[in-house]
DOPA-869221 format. One record per residue (C-alpha): x, y, z. Coordinates in steps of 0.2 Angstrom, whole numbers, plus 5000, padded with zeros to 4 digits. Example, Ala and Ser with C-alpha at 12.3 -4.5 7.8 and 13.67 -1.06 7.14 Angstrom:
! DOPA-869221
506249785039/506849955036/
! end
This chain:
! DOPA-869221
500050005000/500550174996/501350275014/500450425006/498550335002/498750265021/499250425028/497950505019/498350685006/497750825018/499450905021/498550995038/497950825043/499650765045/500050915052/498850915066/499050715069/500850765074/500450905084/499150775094/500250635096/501550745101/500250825114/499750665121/501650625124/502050815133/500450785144/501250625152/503150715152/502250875162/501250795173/502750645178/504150765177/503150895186/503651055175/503351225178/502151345171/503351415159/504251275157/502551175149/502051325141/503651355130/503551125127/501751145120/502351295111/503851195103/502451065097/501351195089/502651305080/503651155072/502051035068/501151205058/503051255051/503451065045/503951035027/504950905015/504550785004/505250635014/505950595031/507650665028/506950835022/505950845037/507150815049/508450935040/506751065041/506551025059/508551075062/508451215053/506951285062/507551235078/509451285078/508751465070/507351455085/508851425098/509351595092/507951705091/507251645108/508851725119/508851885106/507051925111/507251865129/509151995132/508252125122/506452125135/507652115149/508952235147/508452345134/506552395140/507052555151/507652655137/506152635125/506852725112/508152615110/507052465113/505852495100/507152565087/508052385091/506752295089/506052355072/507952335064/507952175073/506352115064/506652185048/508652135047/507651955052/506451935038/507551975025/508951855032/507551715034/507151765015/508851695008/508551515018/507851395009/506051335016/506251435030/505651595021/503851535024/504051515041/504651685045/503351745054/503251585065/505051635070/504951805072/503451795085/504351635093/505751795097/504351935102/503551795113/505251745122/505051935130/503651875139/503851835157/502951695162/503451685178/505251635176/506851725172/507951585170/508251575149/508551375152/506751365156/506251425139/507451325128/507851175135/505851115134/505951175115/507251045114/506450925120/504950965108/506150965094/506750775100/504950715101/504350775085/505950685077/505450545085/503750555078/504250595060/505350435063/503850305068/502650375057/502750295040/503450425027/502450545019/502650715010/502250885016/502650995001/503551155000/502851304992/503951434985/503651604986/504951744976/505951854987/505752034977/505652224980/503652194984/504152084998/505652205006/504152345006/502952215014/504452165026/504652355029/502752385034/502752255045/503952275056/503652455058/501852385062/502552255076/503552395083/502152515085/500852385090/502252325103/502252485108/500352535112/499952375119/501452395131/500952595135/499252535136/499852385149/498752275136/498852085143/499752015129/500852135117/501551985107/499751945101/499452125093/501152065085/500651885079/498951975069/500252095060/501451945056/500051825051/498651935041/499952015031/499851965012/500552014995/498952124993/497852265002/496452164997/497152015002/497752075018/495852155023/494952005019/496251905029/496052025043/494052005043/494251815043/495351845059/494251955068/492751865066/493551705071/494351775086/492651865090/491351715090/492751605096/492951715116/490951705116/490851515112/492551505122/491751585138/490151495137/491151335138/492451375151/490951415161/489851265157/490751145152/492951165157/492851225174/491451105181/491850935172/493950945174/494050785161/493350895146/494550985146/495450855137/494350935125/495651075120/496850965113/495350905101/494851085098/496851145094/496850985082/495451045072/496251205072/497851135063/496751025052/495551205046/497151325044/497151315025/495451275021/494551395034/495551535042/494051585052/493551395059/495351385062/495451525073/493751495080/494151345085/496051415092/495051555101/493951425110/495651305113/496351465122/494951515133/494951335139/497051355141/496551525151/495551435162/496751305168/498351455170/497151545178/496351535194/495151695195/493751765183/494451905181/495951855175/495351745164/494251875157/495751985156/496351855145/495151825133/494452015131/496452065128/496351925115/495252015106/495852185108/497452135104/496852065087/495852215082/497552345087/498552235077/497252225061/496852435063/499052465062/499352335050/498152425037/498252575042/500252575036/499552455021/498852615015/499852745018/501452645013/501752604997/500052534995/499952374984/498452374975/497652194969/497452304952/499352294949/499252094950/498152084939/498852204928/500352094926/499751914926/498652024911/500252064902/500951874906/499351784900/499451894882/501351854880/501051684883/499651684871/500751784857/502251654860/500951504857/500451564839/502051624834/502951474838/501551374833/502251214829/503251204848/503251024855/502751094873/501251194865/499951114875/501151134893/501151314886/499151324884/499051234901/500251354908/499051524900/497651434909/498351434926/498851624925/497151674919/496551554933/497651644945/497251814939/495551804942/495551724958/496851864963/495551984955/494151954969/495152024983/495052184975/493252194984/493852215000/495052364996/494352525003/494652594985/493452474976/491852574982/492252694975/493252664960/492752594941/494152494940/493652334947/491952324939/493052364923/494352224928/492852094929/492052114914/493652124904/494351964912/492651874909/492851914892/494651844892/493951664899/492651664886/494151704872/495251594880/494051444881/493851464863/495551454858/495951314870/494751214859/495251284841/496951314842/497651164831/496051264816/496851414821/498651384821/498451314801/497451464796/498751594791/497351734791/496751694811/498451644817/499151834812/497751904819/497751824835/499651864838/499052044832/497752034844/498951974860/500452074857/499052224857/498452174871/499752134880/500752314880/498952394880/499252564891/497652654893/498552824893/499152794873/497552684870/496952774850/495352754842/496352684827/497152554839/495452474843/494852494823/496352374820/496052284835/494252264828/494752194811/494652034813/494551884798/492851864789/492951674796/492851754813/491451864810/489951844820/490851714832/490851724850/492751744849/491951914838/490751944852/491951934868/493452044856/492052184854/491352194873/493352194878/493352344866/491852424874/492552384892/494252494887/493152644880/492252634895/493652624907/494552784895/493052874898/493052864915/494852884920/494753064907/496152984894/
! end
């Protein structure tokens, strides 16, 4: 039997069975070894960052993964811990550090090879290590990471071999400006929570690190998935602490189930994810604990927290170097045509379907990146989307036709040069040099393609760009 059939294909399933099993075996080392508060806190913490960070195809990648993360965790940790301890009477100074810290950090963690997407996992791991949970001994917080690190080594060992694939994501200037607006917006968050005497300044720092995206409109809608999760997830949380933690002492077992199900939703839900977390760390609360009014502290600072950190976050996404959804889709625009052009002109390619395969994922991509332009601010009152959408449905329409003509297409000498005509237009297309005559050419198409849908789709993408000229004043 295939390891990966018996181990079934849901990366986050795999994810969250290690984090359980490795659960089950802390709960015994805790209660038998009779840990500490910190010490139990910073065990479970080693399971959750390395079972969620976890990559590689087989066991050998994962343990070098696991190394990696963990020697670069080893670190971080006493960098943030040194930096809380000795740095936090001159503020200027601390905040100055740590917003050079967490920049010089990211792009650092850029240039390592599946570490880059686990950047923000580290980068907390260090905010978190300037949290005093009640002990000032640094041994306290890495030696019980290590012995998560072992355990999940041992895990990965037993288990029978499956993959957890990598994906890559380009380091380029949109990143350093990304990397740039969020560590100004950890520093500043850092910074009201702790003038605020917030509960927890590290989590305003987790929203910023965890809802940034590539977009504003990505970023938003993240940010709404959060805050609605976090939201329902204290009133569901409170509601069970009350009736069903605190007097039945064996449901509490029940958080474990509840942070598996959060592991196991991460991709597929954000918001049942973190509703699910939320209700996880109400229950958490209860047993650290022992008043209602610290654990109310708790679990209303959880959600004040999450709302500074989203407010910052977007706030800077805004005002600094704001990256629009628009100029994504402008580019995979300019892809999709240039793929298109290359297709006809080297017509007789071996790799033509891979290339028409490769047009379709772009387009694909293009329009999925296209409905997070919704949740910008910018889309109620600006044209552009609702131009965007037409245009793009048009696109699809032509796209489909030429997916199934192509091979007609490609012996016609007449269509094939007015298709690479039509994509290399298109492709270069600037609005602000857009002529009258360009679309008349545009327009004239072969007498074999009159009357067609491909006609019909090139005609309302020519009514879209009048539109769209109209209404920006070209």
């Amino acid at each position: 039997m295939n390891s990966n059939n018996f181990f079934f294909k849901n990366i986050f399933l795999r994810k969250a069975i290690i984090f359980s099993l490795a659960s089950i075996i802390g709960i015994f080392i805790t209660i038998f070894m009779m840990l500490n508060l910190t010490s139990s806190i910073w065990l479970y913490i080693s399971f959750l960052f390395l079972s969620i960070g976890i990559s590689g195809n087989n066991k050998k990648e994962q343990f070098v993964f696991l190394t990696k993360f963990t020697v670069i965790s080893l670190i971080f940790i006493p960098i943030g811990y040194y930096l809380e301890l000795y740095l936090i009477s001159n503020l200027i100074g601390y905040y100055l550090t740590i917003f050079i810290v967490i920049l010089l950090s990211f792009i650092s963690l850029a240039k390592i090879p599946k570490i880059k997407n686990v950047s923000h996992l580290l980068i907390y791991l260090m905010l978190l290590s300037g949290k005093n949970f009640g002990e000032l001994n640094i041994i306290a917080y890495i030696l019980p990471y290590l012995v998560g690190y072992l355990i999940l080594l041992m895990i990965i060992l037993i288990l029978p071999e499956f993959s957890i694939p990598y994906k890559y994501k380009e380091f380029n200037k949109e990143e350093l400006i990304r990397f740039f607006r969020v560590s100004l917006a950890v520093t500043i968050v850092l910074f009201i929570s702790n003038y605020l005497h917030l509960f927890n300044p590290s989590w305003s720092a987790l929203t910023v690190l965890v809802i940034s995206q590539g977009t504003l409109g990505e970023t938003i809608k993240k940010s709404m998935f959060r805050l609605a999760g976090t939201f329902f997830g204290i009133i569901v949380g409170i509601i069970a602490a009350t009736y069903l933690f605190e007097p039945y002492e064996y449901s509490r077992f029940l958080i474990l189930v509840l942070f598996f199900l959060g592991i196991l939703f991460l991709q597929r839900s954000y918001t049942l994810s973190i509703f699910l977390f939320t209700i996880g760390l109400c229950g958490l609360s209860l047993l650290i604990f022992n008043t209602n009014t610290e654990f109310l502290e708790v679990v209303t600072g959880r959600f004040i927290d999450t709302l500074l950190g989203i407010f910052v976050l977007i706030l800077l996404e805004l005002i600094i170097f704001p990256y629009s959804v628009i100029k994504e889709t402008r580019k995979f625009r300019k892809e999709y045509w240039k793929i298109i052009y290359d297709i006809f002109v080297n017509g007789d390619a071996v790799n033509l379907k891979k290339e028409l395969s490769r047009a379709n994922e772009v387009l694909d991509s293009t329009v999925a990146i296209l409905k997070e332009y919704r949740y910008e601010p910018v889309s109620l009152f600006n044209k552009n989307y609702k131009y965007q959408r037409e245009y793009f449905a048009q696109v699809k329409k032509i796209n489909k036709i030429i997916n199934n003509q192509y091979i007609e297409f490609l012996k016609n000498k007449e269509i094939k040069d007015y298709i690479i005509y039509l994509s290399d237009f298109l492709s270069k297309l600037n609005l602000k040099y857009v002529s009258k005559k360009d679309f008349d050419n545009m327009k004239s198409m072969p007498e074999q393609l009159k009357n067609t849908d491909l006609d019909n789709s090139i005609n309302k993408i020519i009514l879209v760009y009048y539109n769209f000229i109209k209404a920006r004043g070209f």
